[in-house]
N, C-alpha and C positions, 0 to 999 in steps of 0.2 A: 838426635844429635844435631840438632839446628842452631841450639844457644852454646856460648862458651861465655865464662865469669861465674859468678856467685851470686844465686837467686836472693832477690829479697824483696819483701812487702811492698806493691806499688808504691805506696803512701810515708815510706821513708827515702824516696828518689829526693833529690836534689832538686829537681823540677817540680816536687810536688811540695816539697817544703816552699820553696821563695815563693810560689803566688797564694801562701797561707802566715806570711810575715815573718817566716824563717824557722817556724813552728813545723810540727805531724800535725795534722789536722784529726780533731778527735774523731769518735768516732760516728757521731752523729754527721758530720764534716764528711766523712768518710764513705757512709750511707749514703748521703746527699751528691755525693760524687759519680757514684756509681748509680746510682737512680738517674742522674743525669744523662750519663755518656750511654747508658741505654736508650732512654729517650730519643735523644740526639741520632745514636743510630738506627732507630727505629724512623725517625724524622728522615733520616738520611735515604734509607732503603721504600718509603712510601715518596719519597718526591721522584725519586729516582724511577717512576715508575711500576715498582715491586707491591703490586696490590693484590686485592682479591685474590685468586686462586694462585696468584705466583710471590704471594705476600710472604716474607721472611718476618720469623716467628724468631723470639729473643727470650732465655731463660738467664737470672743467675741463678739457678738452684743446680746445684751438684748434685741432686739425685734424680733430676729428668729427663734422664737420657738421651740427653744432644748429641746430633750428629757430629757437629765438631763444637770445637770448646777453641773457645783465642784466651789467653792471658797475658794479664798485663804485669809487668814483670819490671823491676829496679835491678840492677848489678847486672844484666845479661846482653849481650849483642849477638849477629849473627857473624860469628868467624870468618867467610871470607869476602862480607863488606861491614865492616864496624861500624859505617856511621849510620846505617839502615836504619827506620824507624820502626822496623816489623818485616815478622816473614813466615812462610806460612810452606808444608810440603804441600803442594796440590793435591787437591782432592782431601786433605787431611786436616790437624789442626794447625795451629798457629801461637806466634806470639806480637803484642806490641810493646814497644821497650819506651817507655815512661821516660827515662833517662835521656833520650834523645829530644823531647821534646824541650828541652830549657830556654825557648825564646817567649813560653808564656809568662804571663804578668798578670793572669786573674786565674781563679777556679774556673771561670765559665770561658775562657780562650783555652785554657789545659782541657777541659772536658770536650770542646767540640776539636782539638786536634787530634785528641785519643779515640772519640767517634768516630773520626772519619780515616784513621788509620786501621781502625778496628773495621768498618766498613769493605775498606781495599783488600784487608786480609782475608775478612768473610768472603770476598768475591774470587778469591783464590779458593779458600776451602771448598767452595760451592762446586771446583774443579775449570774455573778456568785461568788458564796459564798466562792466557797475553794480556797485553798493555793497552787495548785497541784505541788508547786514546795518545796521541800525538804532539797534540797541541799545549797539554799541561793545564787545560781547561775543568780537565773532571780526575774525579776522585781514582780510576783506574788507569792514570798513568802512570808511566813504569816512578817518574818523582814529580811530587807536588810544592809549590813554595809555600811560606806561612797562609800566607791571605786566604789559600784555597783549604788549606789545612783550617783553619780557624772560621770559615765563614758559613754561615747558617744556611746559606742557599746550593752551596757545592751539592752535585748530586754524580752521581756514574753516567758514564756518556751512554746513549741509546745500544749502542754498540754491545757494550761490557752488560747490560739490560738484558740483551736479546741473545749474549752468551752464556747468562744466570738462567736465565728461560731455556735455555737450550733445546 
């Protein structure tokens, strides 16, 4: 009971049509999207320090048995803050709301803000609860602005690192 609205396909979001010229993006488009924003957070989680033996492992496959699963999700918010960009039970799964991203202008700014939203969630499901960043400089505070949202070098502060490690 996290989400309230009406689930629908990432990829008919309002956000994800305008940086695809007002079109659904096929589904090669599609593919290429998500191969991406994995990447990305895979980028995301090895900068971040997350290597070798504390390295976070990334599937889309629905039959291999992931610990936690984030979706990303059109028509849904979290009911008692709507403008969230994601949200996640601790220690459990999660969602990022597509929807809320509508300040991107390309595939490749929509994929690295949904990476690195997807990133923060993960570090929730991973079971840690706080924001130990402060400053609005890394991926784990409690809100990020676009820049940090969209920039290839954003990583999780040493902190929220050493709380995944736990």
């Amino acid at each position: 009971a996290l989400t309230v609205g009406t689930d629908q396909p990432w990829y008919v979001s309002p956000s994800v049509t305008k940086v695809y010229g007002g079109n659904t993006p096929t589904a090669a488009e599609q593919q290429d999207f998500i191969h991406n924003v994995v990447n990305d957070v895979q980028h995301t989680f090895d900068a971040s320090g997350l290597t070798g033996s504390n390295q976070v492992v990334l599937t889309t496959d629905p039959n291999a048995g992931a610990r936690h699963t984030m979706s990303i999700a059109s028509g849904l918010s979290y009911g008692p803050n709507p403008i969230a960009i994601g949200i996640t039970d601790i220690g459990n799964n999660g969602f990022s709301f597509i929807d809320k991203l509508s300040y991107a202008s390309t595939p490749q700014e929509l994929e690295w803000a949904v990476a690195h939203n997807i990133t923060h969630e993960l570090m929730h499901a991973f079971g840690v609860a706080a924001h130990d960043d402060t400053t609005g400089n890394y991926l784990d505070a409690a809100t990020a602005n676009w820049n940090l949202l969209t920039s290839p070098d954003a990583t999780l502060s040493q902190a929220a690192v050493n709380d995944v490690i736990g």
